[in-house]
C-alpha positions in Angstrom: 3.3 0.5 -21.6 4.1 3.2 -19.5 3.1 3.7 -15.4 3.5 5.7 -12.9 2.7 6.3 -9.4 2.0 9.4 -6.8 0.1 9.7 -4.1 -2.6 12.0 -3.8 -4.4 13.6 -0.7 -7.9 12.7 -0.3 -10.8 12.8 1.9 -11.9 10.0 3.5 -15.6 8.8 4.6 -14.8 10.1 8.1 -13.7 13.6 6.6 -9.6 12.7 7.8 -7.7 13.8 5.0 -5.5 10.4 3.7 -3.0 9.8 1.2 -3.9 7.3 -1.6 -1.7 5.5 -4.0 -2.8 6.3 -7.6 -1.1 4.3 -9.9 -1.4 5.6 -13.9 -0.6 3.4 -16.4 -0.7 4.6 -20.8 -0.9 1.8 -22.9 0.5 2.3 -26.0 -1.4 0.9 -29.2 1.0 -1.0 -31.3 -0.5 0.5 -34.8 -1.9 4.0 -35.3 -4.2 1.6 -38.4 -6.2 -0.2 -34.9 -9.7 0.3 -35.5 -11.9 1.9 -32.6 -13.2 -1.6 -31.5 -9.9 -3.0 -31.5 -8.7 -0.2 -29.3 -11.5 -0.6 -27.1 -10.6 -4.5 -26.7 -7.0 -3.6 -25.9 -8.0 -1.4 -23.9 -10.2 -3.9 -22.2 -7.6 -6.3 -22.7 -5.1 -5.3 -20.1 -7.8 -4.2 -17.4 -8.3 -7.5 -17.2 -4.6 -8.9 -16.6 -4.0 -10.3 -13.3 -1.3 -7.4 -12.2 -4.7 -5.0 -12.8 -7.2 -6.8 -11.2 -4.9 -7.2 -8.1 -4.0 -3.8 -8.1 -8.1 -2.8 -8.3 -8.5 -5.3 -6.2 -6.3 -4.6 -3.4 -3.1 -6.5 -2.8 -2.4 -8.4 0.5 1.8 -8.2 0.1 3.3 -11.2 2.3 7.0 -10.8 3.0 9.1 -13.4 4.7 13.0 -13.4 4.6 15.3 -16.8 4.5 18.5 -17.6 4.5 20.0 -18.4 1.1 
């Protein structure tokens, strides 16, 4: 697997122009012999891992620092 990230200017609801995270990610299929279907569930697969889903989801990050 292979991601990336930018951020891209966009326009907002309210016309402002914003900046937006846009994360890319390539999955790579580990056999060129996969059938279509079984590309399509891989595919499916890993939309539906918890790091995606919180990432389509939105993320709340909560950071709190202690001593060691």
């Amino acid at each position: 697997m292979d991601v990336t990230h930018e951020r891209v200017p966009e326009r907002a609801a309210d016309g402002a122009q914003v900046l937006v995270d846009v994360i890319h990610e390539r999955i790579v299929a580990p056999s060129p012999a996969l059938t279509a279907d079984q590309r399509e569930r891989l595919h499916r697969i890993a939309g539906r891992c918890p790091v995606a889903l919180a990432l389509k989801g939105g993320v709340r990050l909560e950071s709190e620092l202690v001593d060691a």
